[in-house]
PQR file of N, CA, C, O and H, with PARSE charges and radii, in Angstrom:
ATOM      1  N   UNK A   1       0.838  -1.202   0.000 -0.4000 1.5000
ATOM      2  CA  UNK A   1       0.000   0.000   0.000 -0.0000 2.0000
ATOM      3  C   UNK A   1       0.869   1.245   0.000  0.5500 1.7000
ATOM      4  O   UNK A   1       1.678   1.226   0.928 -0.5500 1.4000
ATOM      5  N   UNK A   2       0.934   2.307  -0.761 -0.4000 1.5000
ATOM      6  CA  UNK A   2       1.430   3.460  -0.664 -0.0000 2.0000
ATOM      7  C   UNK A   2       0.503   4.626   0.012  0.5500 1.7000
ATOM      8  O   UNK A   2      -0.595   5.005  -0.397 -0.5500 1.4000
ATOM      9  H   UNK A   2       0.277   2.322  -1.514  0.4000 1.0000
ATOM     10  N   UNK A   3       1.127   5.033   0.991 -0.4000 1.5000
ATOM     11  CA  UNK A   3       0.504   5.655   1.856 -0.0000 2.0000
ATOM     12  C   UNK A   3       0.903   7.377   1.251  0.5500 1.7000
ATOM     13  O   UNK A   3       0.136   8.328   1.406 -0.5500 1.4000
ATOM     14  H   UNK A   3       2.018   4.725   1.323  0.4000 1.0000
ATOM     15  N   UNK A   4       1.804   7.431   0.790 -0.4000 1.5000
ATOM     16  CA  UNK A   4       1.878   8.958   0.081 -0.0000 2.0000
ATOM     17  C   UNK A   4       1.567   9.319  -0.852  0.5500 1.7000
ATOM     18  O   UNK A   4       1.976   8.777  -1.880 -0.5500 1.4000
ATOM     19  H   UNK A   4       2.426   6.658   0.664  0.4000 1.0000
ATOM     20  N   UNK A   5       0.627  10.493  -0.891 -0.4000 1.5000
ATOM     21  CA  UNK A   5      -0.230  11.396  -1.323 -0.0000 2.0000
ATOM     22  C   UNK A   5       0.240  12.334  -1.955  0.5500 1.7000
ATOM     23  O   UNK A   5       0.524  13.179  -1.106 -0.5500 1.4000
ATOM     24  H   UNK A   5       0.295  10.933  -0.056  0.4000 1.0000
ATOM     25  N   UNK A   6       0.510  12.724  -2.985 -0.4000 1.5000
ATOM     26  CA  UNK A   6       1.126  13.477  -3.894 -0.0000 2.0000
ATOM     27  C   UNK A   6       0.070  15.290  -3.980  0.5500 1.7000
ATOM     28  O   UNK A   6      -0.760  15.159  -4.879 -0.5500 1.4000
ATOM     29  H   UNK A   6       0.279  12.038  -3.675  0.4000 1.0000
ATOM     30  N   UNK A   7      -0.020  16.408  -3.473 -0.4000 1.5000
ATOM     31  CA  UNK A   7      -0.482  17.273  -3.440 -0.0000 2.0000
ATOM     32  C   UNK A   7      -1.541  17.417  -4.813  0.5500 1.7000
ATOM     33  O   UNK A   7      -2.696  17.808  -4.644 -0.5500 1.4000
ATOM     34  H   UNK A   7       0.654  16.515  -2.742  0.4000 1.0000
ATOM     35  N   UNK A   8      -0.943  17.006  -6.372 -0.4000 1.5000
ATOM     36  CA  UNK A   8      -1.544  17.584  -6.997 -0.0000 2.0000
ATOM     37  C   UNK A   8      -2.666  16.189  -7.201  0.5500 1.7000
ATOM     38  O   UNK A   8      -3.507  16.181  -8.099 -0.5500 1.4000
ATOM     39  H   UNK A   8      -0.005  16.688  -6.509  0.4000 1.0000
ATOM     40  N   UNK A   9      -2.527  15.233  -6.365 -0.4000 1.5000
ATOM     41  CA  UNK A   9      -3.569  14.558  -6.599 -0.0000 2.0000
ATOM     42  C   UNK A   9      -4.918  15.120  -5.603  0.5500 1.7000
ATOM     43  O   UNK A   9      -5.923  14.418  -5.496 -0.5500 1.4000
ATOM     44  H   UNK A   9      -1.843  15.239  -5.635  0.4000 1.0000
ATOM     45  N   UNK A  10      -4.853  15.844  -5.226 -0.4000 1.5000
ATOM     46  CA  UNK A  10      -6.177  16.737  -4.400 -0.0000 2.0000
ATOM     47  C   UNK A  10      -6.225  18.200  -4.867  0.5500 1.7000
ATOM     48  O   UNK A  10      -7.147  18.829  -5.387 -0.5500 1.4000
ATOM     49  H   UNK A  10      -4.037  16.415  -5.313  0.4000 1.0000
ATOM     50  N   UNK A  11      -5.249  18.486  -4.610 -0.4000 1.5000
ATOM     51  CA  UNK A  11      -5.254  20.017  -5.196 -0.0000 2.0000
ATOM     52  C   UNK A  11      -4.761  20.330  -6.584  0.5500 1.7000
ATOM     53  O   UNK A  11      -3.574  20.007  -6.606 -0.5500 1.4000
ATOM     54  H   UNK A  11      -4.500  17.975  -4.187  0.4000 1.0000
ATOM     55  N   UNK A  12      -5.249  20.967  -8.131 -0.4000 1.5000
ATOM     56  CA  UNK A  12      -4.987  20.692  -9.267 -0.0000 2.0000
ATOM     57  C   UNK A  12      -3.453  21.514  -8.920  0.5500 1.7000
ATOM     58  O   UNK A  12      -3.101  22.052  -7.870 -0.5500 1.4000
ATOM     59  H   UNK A  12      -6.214  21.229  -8.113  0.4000 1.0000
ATOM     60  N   UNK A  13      -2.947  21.420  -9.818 -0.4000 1.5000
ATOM     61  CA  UNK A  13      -0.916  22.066  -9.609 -0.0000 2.0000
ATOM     62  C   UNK A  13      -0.713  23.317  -9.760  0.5500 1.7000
ATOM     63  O   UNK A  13       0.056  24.009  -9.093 -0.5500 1.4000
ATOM     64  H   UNK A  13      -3.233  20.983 -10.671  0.4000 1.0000
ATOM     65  N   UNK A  14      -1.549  23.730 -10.846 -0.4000 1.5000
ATOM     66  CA  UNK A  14      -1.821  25.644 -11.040 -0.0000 2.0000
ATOM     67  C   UNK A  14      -2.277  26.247 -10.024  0.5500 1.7000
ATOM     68  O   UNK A  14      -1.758  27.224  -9.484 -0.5500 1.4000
ATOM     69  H   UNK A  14      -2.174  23.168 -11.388  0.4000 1.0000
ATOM     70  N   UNK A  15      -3.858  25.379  -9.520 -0.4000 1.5000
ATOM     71  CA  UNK A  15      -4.078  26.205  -8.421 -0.0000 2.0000
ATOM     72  C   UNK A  15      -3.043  26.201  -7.139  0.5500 1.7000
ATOM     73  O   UNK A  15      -3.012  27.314  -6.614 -0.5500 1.4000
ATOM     74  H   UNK A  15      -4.280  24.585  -9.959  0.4000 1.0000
ATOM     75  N   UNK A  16      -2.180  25.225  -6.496 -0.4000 1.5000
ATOM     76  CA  UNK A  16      -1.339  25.462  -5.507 -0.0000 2.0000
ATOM     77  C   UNK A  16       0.026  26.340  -6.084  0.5500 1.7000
ATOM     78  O   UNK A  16       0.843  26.796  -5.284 -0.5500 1.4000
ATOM     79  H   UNK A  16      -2.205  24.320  -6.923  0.4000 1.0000
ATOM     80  N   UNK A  17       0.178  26.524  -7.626 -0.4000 1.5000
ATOM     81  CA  UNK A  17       1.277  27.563  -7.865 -0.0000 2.0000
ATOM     82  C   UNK A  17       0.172  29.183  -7.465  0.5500 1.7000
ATOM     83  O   UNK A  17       0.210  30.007  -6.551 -0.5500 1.4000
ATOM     84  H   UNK A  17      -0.486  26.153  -8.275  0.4000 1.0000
ATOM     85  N   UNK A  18      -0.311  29.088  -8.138 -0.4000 1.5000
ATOM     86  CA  UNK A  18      -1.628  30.256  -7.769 -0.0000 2.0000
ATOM     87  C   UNK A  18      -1.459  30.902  -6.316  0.5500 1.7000
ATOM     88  O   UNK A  18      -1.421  32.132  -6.338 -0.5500 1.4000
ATOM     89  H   UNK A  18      -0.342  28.419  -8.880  0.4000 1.0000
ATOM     90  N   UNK A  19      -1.366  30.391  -5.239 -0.4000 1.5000
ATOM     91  CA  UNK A  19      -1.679  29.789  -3.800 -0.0000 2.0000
ATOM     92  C   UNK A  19       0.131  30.149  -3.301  0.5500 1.7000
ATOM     93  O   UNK A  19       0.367  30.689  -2.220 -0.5500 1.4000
ATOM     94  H   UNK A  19      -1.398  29.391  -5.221  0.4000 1.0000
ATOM     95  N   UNK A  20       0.749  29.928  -3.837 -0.4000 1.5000
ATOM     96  CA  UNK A  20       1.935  29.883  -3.597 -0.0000 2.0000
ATOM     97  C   UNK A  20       2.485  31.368  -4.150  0.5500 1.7000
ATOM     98  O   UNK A  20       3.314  32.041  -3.538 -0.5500 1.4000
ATOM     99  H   UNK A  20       0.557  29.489  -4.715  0.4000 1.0000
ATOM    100  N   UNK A  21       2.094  31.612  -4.957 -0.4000 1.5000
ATOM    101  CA  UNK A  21       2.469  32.729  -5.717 -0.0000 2.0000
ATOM    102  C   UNK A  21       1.675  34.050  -4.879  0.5500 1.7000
ATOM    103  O   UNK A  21       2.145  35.188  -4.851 -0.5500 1.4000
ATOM    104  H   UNK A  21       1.421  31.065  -5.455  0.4000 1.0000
ATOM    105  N   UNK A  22       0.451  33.664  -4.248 -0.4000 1.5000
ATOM    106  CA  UNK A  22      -0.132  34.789  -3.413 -0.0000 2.0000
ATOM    107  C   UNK A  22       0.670  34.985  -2.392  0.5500 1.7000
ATOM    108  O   UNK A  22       0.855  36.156  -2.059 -0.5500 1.4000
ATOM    109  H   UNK A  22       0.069  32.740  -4.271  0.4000 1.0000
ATOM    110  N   UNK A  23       1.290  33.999  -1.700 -0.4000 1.5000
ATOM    111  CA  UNK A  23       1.774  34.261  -0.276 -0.0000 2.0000
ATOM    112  C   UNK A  23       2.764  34.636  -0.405  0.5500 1.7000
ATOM    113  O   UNK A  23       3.356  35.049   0.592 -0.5500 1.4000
ATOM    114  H   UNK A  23       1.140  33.048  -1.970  0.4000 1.0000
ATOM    115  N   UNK A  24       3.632  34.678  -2.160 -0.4000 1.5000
ATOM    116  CA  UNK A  24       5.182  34.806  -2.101 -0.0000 2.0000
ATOM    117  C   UNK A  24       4.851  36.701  -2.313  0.5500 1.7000
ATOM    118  O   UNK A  24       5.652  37.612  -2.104 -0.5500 1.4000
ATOM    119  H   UNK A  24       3.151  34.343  -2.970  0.4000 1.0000
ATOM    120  N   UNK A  25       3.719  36.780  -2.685 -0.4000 1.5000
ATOM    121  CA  UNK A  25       3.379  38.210  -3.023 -0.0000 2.0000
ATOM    122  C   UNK A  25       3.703  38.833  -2.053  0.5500 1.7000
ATOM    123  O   UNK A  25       4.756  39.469  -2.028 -0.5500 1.4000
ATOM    124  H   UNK A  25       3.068  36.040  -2.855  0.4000 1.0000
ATOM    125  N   UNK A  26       2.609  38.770  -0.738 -0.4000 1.5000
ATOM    126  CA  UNK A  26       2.553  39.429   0.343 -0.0000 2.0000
ATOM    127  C   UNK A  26       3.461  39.308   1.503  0.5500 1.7000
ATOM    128  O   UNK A  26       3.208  39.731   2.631 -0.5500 1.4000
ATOM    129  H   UNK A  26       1.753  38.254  -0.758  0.4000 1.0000
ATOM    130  N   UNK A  27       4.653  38.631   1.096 -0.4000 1.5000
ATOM    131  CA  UNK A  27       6.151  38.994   2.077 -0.0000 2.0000
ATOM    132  C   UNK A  27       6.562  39.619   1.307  0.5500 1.7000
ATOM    133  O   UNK A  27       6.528  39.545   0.078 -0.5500 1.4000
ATOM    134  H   UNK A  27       4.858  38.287   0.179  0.4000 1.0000
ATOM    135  N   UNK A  28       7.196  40.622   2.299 -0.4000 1.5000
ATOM    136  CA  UNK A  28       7.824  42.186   1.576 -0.0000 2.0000
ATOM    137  C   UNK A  28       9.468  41.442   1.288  0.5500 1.7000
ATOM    138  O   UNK A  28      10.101  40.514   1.792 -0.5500 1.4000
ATOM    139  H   UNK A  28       7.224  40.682   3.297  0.4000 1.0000
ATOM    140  N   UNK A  29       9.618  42.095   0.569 -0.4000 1.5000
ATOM    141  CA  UNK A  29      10.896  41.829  -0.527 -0.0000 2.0000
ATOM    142  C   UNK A  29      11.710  41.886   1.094  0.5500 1.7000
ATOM    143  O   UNK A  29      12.243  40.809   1.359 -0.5500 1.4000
ATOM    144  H   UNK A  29       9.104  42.848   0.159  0.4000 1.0000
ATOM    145  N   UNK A  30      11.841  42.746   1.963 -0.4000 1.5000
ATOM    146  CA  UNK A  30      12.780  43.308   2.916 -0.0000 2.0000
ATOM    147  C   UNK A  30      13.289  42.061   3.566  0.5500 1.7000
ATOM    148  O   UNK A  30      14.332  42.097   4.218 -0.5500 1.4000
ATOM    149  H   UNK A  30      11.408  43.622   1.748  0.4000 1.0000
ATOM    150  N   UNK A  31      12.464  40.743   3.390 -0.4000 1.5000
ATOM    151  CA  UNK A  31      12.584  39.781   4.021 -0.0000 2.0000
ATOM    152  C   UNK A  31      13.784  38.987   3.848  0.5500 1.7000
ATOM    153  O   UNK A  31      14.612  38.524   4.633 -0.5500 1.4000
ATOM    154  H   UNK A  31      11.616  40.715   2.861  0.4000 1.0000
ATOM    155  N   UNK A  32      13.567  38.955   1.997 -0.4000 1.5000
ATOM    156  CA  UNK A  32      14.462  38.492   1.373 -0.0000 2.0000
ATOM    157  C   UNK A  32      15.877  38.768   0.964  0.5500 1.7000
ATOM    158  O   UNK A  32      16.609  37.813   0.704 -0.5500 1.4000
ATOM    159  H   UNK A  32      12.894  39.331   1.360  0.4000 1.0000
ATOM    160  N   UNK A  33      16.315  39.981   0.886 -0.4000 1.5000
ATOM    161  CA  UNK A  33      16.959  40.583   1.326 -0.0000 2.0000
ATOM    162  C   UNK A  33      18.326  40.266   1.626  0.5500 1.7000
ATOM    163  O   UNK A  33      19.332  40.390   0.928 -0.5500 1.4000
ATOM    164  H   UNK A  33      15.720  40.757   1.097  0.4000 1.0000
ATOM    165  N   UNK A  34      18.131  39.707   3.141 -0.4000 1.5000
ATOM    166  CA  UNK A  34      19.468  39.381   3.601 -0.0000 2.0000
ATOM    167  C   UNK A  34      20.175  37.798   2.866  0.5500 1.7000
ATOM    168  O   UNK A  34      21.305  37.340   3.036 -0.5500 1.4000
ATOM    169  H   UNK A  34      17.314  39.606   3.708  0.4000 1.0000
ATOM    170  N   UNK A  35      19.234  37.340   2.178 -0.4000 1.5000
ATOM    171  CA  UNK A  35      18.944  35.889   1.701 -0.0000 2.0000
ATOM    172  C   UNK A  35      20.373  36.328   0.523  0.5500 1.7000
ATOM    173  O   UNK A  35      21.314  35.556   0.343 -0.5500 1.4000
ATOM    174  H   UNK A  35      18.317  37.713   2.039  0.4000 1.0000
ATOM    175  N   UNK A  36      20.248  37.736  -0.184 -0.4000 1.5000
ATOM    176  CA  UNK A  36      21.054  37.212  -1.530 -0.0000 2.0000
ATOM    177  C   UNK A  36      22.082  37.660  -1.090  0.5500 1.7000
ATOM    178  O   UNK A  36      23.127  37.551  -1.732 -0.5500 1.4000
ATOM    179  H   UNK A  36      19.484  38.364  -0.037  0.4000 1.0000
TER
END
């Protein structure tokens, strides 16, 4: 039995880029920042 669940088998793949892409929106760049 395979017990792992692959995301885009519940959620279609656009909509969690969609979803992903909102939240990458609303962190302010300032965050990122120290990252580069």
């Amino acid at each position: 039995m395979n017990h792992l669940t692959l995301p885009g088998d519940i959620i279609p793949l656009d909509h969690m880029a969609h979803v992903v892409y909102e939240m990458v929106e609303r962190i302010p760049m300032e965050m990122f920042l120290p990252l580069l």
